[in-house]
C-alpha positions in Angstrom: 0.0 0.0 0.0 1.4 3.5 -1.2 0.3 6.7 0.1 -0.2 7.8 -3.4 -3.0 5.2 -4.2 -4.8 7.0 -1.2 -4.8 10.2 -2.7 -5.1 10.3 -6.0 -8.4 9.3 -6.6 -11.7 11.9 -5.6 -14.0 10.2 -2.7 -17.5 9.6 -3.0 -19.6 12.6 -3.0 -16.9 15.6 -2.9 -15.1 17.2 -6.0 -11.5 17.2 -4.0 -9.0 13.9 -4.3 -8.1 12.1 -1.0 -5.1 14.4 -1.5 -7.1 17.5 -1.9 -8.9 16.6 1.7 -6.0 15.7 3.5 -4.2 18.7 2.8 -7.2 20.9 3.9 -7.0 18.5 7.5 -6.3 20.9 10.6 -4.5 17.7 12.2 -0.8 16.7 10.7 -0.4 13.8 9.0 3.3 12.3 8.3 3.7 9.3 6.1 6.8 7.4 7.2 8.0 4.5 4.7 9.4 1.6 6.1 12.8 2.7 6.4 10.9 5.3 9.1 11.9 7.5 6.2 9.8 10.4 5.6 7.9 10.5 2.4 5.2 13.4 3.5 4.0 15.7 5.7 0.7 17.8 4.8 0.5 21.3 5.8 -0.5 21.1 9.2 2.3 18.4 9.9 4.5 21.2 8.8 3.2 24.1 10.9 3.5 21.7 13.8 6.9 20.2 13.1 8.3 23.5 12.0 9.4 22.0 9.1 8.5 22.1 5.6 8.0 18.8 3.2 11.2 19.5 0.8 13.4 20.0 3.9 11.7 16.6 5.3 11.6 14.4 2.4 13.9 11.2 2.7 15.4 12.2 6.6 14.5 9.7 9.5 11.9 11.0 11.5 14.2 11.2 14.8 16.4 14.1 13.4 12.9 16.2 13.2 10.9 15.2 16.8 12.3 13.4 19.0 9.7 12.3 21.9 10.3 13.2 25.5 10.4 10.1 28.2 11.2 6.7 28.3 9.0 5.5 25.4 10.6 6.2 22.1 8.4 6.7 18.9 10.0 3.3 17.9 8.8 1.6 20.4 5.4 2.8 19.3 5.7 1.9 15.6 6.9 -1.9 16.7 3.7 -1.8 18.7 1.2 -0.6 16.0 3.1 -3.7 13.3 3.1 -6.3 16.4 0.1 -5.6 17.7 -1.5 -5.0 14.4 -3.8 -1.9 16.3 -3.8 1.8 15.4 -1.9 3.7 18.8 -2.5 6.3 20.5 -0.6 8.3 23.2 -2.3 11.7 24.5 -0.2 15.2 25.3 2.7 13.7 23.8 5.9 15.9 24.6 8.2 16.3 21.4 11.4 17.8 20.9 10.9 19.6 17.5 14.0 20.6 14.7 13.9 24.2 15.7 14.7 23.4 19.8 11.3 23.7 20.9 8.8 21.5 22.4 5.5 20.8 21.0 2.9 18.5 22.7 0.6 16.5 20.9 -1.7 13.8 20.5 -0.7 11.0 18.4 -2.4 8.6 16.3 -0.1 5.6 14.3 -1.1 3.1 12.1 0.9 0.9 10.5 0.4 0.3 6.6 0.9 -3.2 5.2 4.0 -3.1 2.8 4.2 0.7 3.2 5.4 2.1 6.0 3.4 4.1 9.2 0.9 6.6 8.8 0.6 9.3 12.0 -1.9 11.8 12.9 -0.8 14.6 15.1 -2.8 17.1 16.7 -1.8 19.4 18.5 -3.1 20.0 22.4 -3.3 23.5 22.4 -5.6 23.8 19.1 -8.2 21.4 20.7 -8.3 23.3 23.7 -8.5 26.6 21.9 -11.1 25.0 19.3 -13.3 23.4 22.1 -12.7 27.2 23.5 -13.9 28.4 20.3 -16.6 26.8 19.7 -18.1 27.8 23.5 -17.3 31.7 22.5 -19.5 30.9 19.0 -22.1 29.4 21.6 -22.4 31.9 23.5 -22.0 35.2 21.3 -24.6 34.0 19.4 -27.1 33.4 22.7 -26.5 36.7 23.6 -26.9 38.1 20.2 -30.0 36.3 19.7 -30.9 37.5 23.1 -30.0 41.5 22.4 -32.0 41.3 19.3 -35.3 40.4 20.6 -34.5 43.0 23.8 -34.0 45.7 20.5 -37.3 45.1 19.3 -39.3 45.6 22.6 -37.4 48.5 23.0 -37.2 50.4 19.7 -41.1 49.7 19.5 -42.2 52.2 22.4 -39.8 54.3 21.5 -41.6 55.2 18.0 -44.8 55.9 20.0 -42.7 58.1 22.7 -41.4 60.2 19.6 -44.4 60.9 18.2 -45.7 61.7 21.3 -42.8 64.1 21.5 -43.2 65.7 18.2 -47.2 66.4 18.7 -46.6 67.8 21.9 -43.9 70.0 21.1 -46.3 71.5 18.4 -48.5 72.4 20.4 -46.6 74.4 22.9 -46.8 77.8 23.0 -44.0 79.1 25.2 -40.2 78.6 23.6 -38.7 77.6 27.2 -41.2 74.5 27.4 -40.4 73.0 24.0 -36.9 73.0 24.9 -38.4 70.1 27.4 -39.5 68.6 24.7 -36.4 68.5 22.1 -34.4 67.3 25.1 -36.9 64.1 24.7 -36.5 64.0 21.0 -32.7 64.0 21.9 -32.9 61.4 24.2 -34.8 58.7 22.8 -32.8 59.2 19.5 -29.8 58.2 22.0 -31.6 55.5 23.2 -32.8 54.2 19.2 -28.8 54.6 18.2 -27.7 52.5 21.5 -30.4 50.0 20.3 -29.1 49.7 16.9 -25.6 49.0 17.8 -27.2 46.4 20.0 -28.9 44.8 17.2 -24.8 43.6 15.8 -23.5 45.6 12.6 -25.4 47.5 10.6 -25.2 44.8 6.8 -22.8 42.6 5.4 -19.8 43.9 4.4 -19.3 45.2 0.4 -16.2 43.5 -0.3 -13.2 45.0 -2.4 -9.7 44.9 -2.7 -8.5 46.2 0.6 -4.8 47.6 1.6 -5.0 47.0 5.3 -2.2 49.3 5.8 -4.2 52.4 4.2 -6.9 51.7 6.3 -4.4 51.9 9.5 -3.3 55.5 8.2 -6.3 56.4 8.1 -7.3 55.8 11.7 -4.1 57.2 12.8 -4.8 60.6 10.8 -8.1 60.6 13.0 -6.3 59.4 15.8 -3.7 62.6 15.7 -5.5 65.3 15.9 -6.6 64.6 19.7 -3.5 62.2 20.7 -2.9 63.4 24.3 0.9 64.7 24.7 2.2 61.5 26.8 1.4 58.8 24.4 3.2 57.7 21.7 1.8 55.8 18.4 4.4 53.3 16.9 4.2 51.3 13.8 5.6 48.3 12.6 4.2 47.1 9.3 4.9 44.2 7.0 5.0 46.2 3.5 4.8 42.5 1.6 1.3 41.8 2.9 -1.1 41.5 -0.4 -5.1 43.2 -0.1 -7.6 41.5 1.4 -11.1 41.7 0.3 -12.8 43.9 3.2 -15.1 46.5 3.8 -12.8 49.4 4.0 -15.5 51.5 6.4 -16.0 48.5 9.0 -12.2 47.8 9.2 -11.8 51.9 10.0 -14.9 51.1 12.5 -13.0 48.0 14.0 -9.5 49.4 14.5 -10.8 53.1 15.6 -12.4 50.8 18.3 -8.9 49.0 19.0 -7.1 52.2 19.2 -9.2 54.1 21.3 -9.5 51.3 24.0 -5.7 51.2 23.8 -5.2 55.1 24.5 -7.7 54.8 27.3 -5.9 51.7 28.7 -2.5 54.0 28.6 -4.5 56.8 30.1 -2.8 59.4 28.2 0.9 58.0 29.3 2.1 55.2 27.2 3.0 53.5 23.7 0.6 51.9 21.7 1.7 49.5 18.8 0.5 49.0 15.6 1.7 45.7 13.9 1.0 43.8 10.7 2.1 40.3 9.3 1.3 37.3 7.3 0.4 34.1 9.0 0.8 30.7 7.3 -1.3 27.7 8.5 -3.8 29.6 11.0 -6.0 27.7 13.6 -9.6 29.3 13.4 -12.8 28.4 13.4 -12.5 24.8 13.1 -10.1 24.6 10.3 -6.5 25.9 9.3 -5.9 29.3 7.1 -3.2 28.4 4.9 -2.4 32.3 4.9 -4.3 35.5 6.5 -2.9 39.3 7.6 -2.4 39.7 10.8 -3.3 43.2 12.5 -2.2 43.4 16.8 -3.1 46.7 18.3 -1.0 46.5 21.8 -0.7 48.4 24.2 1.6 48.6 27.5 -1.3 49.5 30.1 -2.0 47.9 32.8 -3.7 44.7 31.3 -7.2 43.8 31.6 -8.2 41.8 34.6 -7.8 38.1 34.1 -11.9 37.2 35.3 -12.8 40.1 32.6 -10.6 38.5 29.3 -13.7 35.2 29.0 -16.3 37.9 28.8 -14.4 41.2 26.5 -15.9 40.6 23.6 -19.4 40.1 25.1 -22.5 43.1 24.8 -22.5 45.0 27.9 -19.5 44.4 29.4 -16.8 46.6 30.2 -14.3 47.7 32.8 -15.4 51.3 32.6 -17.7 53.3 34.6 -18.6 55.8 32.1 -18.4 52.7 29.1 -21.6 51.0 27.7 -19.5 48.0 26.9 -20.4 47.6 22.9 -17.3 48.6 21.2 -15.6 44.9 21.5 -19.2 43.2 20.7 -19.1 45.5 17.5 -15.7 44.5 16.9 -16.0 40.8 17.0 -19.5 41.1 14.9 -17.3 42.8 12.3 -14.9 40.5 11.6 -17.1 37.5 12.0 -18.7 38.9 9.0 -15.4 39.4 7.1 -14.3 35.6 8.1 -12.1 36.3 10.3 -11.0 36.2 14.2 -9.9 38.6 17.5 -8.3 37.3 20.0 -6.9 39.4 23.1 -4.3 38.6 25.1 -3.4 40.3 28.1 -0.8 41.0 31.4 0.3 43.5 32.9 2.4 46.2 30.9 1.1 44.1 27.7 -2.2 43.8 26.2 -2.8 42.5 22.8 -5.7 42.1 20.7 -4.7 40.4 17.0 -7.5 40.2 14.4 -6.7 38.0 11.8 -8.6 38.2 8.0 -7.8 34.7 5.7 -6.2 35.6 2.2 -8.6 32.5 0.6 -12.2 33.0 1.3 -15.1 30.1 1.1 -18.4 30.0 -0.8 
């Protein structure tokens, strides 16, 4: 049996080869011959291993990961030929190429006449995916649950208006119809803070999209109130191709960022501006094979650790005078573009990286 007989042929029901499929698998796969011989890794085997296929092809696996304890991955491939049973071993420590280690699960199976196949996955993805997928859970609970809350509020609201509007016509006396307009002003308040409840106003109108434009243009708006004791910095990747984006939600999305991050400094303190590709992203259940990377960071104090499960929700902020919908609005924006925010955060160093793929789905 040869790996490329699995792969060359479509499977039943889908337009991609066997090939196709497992190069679009977020878990690694490395086919070993039976020289222990590598004769492929897919693209998640090389984002995990650090290594790509033409510096693998033909080298023994031990000179690329080399397990940590007393069971060597030897041992294990003897087992899966003896024993004739797939193995498994669970938050597997490995010593990668480049010095670091990696831990992983690891699935082998040994192929008759053809070497080992292994499936490696790393630990931290399936935490962060499980993670993931309880964030989709419950943005879109409360989303759902905002939504309906909008409706029974904007309703009254029209009827309050009105009331308003008749009222202040029939008013004789200047000084009491400025009671009246402050109404008017007030419930218009209250219908915009109910519209930015409701999540982003459309889908985005996607064109070609130089993220770093878009940056220069929040900074230009950001400059002409930047308080004295802060300092803007920049540090941008000039390679980075367009994306296809929305140009007025990005400005929306990273006007949000930046101001957060000035307030975080409270007029005192550097706030960085970063861009970069990414190769083989973890998102969303799958791996990006390439998407720009924006971090806005700041060197603040850092966001309390029992607030960083809950940023990105409606309502909630650290704030007093905040009505918490600037990271909701955020996170609804790039959902729509396909992409992902993350924040990361410590004292002296918070991070929020939003991350837009290069290839985009039907």
């Amino acid at each position: 049996m040869d790996y490329r007989a699995i792969v060359t042929s479509p499977r039943p029901g889908s337009t991609l080869t066997g090939a196709g499929l497992i190069e679009a698998l977020d878990s690694g796969v490395v086919h070993l011959d039976e020289d222990r011989r590598i004769l492929y890794l897919n693209p998640a085997a090389e984002h995990l291993l650090k290594v790509s296929l033409s510096q693998a092809r033909g080298r023994a696996y031990a000179e690329l990961c080399v397990p940590e304890g007393p069971e060597g991955l030897d041992t294990m491939l003897d087992a899966a030929v003896a024993s004739g049973r797939i193995q498994y071993r669970r938050a597997l420590p490995l010593h990668r190429v480049d010095g670091d280690l990696v831990v992983l699960d690891m699935v082998i199976s040994a192929l008759e006449g053809s070497g080992w196949l292994i499936e490696l996955r790393s630990v931290e993805l399936s935490l962060r995916q499980t993670e993931e997928a309880l964030q989709e859970r419950v943005y879109l609970s409360a989303q759902e649950m905002l939504r309906g809350l909008a409706h029974e509020i904007k309703n009254p609201l029209g009827g309050l208006r009105g009331a308003a509007q008749l009222l202040d016509a029939e008013l004789p006396r200047a000084d009491l119809r400025e009671y009246t307009r402050i109404i008017l002003h007030e419930v218009d308040r209250l219908r915009g803070l109910v519209d930015r409840l409701r999540g982003p106003a459309g889908a985005p109108v996607l064109q070609s999209v130089n993220i770093h434009a878009v940056l220069e243009h929040c900074r230009r708006l950001l400059q002409t109130d930047l308080p004295e004791g802060m300092v803007l910095r920049f540090d941008y990747d000039p390679s980075l191709p367009e994306i296809q984006a929305d140009p007025g939600q990005l400005v929306q999305v990273f006007l949000n960022l930046l101001r957060n991050a000035e307030q975080a400094v409270q007029g005192r303190g550097q706030v960085l501006l970063r861009t970069r590709i990414e190769r083989q992203v973890p998102w969303m259940q799958r791996i990006h094979s390439l998407a720009v990377r924006v971090d806005v960071v700041d060197d603040g104090p850092g966001i309390p650790a029992d607030f960083l499960p809950r940023i990105f929700l409606p309502l909630i902020t650290t704030r007093p005078e905040g009505m918490g919908m600037g990271l909701a609005i955020v996170q609804g924006i790039v959902r729509a573009h396909g992409g992902a925010v993350h924040c990361r955060s410590r004292p002296g160093e918070t991070v929020f990286s939003v991350w837009f793929p290069l290839e985009r789905r039907p």
